[in-house]
C-alpha positions as CSV (number, residue, x, y, z in Angstrom):
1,X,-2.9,-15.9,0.0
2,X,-4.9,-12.8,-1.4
3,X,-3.5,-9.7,-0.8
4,X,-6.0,-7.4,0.8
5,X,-6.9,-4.0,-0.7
6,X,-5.1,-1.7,2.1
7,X,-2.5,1.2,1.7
8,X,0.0,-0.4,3.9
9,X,0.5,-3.8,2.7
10,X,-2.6,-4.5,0.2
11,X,-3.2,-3.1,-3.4
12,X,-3.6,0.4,-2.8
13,X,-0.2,0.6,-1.6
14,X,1.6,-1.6,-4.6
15,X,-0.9,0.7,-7.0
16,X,0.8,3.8,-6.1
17,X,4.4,2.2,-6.5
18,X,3.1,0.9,-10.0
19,X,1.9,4.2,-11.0
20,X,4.3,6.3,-9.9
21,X,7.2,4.0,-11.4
22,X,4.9,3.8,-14.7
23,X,5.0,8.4,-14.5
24,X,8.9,8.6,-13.9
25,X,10.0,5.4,-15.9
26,X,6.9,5.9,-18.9
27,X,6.0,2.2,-18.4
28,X,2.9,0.9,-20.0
29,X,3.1,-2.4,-18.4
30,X,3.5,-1.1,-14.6
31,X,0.8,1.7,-15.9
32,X,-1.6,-1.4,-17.3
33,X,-1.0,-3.4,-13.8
34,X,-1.8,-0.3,-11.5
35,X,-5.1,0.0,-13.7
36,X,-5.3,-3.6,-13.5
37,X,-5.5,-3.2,-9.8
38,X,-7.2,0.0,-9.6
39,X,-10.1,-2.1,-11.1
40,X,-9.9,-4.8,-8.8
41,X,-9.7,-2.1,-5.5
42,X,-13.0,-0.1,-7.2
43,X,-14.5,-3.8,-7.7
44,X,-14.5,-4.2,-4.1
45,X,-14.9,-1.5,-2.5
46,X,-18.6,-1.4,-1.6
47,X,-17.9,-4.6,0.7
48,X,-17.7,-4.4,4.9
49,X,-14.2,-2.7,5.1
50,X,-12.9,-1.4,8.2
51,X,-12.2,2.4,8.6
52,X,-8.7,2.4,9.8
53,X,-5.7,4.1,7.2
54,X,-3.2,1.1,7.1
55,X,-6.0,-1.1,6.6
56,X,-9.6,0.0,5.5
57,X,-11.6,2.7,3.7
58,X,-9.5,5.7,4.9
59,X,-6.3,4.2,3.3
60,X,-8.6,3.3,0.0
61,X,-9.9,6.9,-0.1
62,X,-6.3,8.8,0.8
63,X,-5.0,6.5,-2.3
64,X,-7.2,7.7,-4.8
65,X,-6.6,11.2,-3.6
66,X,-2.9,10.5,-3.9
67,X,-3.0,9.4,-7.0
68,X,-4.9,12.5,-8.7
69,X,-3.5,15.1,-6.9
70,X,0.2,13.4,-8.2
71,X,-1.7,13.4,-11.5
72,X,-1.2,9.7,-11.8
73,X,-5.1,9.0,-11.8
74,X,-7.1,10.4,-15.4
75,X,-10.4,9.3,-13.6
76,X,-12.3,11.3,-11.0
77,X,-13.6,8.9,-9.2
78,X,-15.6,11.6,-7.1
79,X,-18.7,9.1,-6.7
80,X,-16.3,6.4,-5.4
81,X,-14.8,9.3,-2.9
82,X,-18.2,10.6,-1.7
83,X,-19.5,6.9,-1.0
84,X,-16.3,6.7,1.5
85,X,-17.3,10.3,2.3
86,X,-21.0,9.3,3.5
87,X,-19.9,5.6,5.3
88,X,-17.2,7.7,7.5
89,X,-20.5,9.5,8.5
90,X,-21.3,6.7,10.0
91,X,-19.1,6.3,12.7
92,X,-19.0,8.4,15.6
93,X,-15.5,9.5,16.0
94,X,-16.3,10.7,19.3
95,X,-16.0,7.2,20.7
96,X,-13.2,6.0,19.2
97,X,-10.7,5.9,21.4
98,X,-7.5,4.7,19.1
99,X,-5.8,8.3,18.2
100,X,-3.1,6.7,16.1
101,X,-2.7,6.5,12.6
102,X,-3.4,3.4,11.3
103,X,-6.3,2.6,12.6
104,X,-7.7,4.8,14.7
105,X,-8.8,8.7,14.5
106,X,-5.4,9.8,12.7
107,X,-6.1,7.6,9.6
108,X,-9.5,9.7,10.0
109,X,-8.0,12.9,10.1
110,X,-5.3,12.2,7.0
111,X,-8.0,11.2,4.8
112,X,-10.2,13.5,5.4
113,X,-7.2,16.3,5.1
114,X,-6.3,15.1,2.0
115,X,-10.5,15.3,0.9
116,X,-10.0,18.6,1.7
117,X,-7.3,19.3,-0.3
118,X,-8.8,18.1,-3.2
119,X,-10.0,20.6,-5.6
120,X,-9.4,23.4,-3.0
121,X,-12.8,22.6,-1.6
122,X,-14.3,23.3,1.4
123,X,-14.4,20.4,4.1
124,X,-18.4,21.7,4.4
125,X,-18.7,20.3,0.9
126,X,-18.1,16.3,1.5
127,X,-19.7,16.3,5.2
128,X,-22.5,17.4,7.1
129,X,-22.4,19.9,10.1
130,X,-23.6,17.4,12.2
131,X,-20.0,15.5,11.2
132,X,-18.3,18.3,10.9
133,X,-18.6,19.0,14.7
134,X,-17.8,15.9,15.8
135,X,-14.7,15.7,14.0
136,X,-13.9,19.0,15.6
137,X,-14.5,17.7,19.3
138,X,-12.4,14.1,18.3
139,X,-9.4,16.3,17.1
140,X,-9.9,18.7,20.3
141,X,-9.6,15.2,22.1
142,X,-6.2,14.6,19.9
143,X,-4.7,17.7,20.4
144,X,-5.4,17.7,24.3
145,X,-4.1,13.9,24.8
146,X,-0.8,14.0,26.5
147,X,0.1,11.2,24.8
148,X,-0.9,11.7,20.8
149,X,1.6,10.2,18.3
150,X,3.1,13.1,16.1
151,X,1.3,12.3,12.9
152,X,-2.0,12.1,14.3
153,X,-1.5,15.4,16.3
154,X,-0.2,17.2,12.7
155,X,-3.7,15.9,11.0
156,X,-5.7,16.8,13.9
157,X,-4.3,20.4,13.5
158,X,-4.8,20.6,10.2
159,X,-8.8,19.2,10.9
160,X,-9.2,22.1,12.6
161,X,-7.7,24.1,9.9
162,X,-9.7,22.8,7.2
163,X,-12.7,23.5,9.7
164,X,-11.6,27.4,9.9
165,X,-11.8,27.5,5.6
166,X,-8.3,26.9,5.0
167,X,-8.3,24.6,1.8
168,X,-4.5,25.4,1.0
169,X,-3.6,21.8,1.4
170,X,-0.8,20.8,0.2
171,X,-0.3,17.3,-1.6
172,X,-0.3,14.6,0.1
173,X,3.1,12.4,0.5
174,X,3.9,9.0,1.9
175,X,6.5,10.2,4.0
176,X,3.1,11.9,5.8
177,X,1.8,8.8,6.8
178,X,4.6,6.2,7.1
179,X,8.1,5.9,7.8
180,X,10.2,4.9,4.5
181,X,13.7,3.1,4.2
């Protein structure tokens, strides 16, 4: 069976184990196979993907952001990030109605938290005001549901944060978006 090209339990996910064991350990084989697979994730990345963290372009994106700000990633790969940048314009995040984190408008939120962090730019940079307000009224949505998971309140805070100017973002960690052993 394939494995897919998600964070959770796809390539993106076994890329950042590879890399990071490649940095602490000074591997060149683990560092060859997460290039090896960084290839294969960049390959396919203009194909239909869902949005979704665990599973879709979110995840994809919030990788590659991992990865450099944990300097484990020479490349830029700012094109790659603002082609995930303009399809997440294309969905209307004030009709979603999953708030969680894996595949629904916390994924959303932790990538584009993470964009922001990036470079200490602002959020006004990657997305249109047009975007920028609706991202504002689904994390107002987030932040008012009664029953929001933790995670996906924490991103939709820091949305609104990143909407105010704050660019202090600091690095993203897995222990931000799943739960580890």
């Amino acid at each position: 069976k394939e494995m897919s090209y998600c964070l959770m339990n796809g390539k993106c996910g076994e890329m950042i184990a590879l890399a990071k064991y490649a940095f602490v350990f000074h591997d060149k084989e683990a560092d060859k196979m997460a290039s090896l697979l960084l290839s294969d994730v960049l390959s396919h990345l203009h194909e239909e993907l869902p949005f979704g963290l665990a599973n879709g372009l979110c995840g994809i994106g919030w990788t590659f952001i991992y990865l450099l700000r944990h300097h484990l990633l020479e490349d830029e790969l700012e094109e790659e990030l603002r082609f995930i940048d303009r399809k997440m314009m294309e969905w209307d995040v004030r009709r979603i109605e999953d708030f969680g984190l894996d595949k629904g408008l916390g994924g959303i939120f932790a990538y584009v938290v993470a964009r922001c962090g990036l470079n200490q730019r602002s959020i006004k940079e990657y997305y249109d005001e047009e975007y920028l307000y609706n991202l504002s009224f689904a994390a107002d949505r987030v932040i008012n549901n009664p029953k929001k998971e933790k995670r996906s309140l924490s991103f939709a805070m820091q949305i609104k944060a990143c909407l105010q100017g704050d660019t202090g973002i600091l690095l993203p960690q897995l222990e931000d978006i799943l739960d580890l052993p």
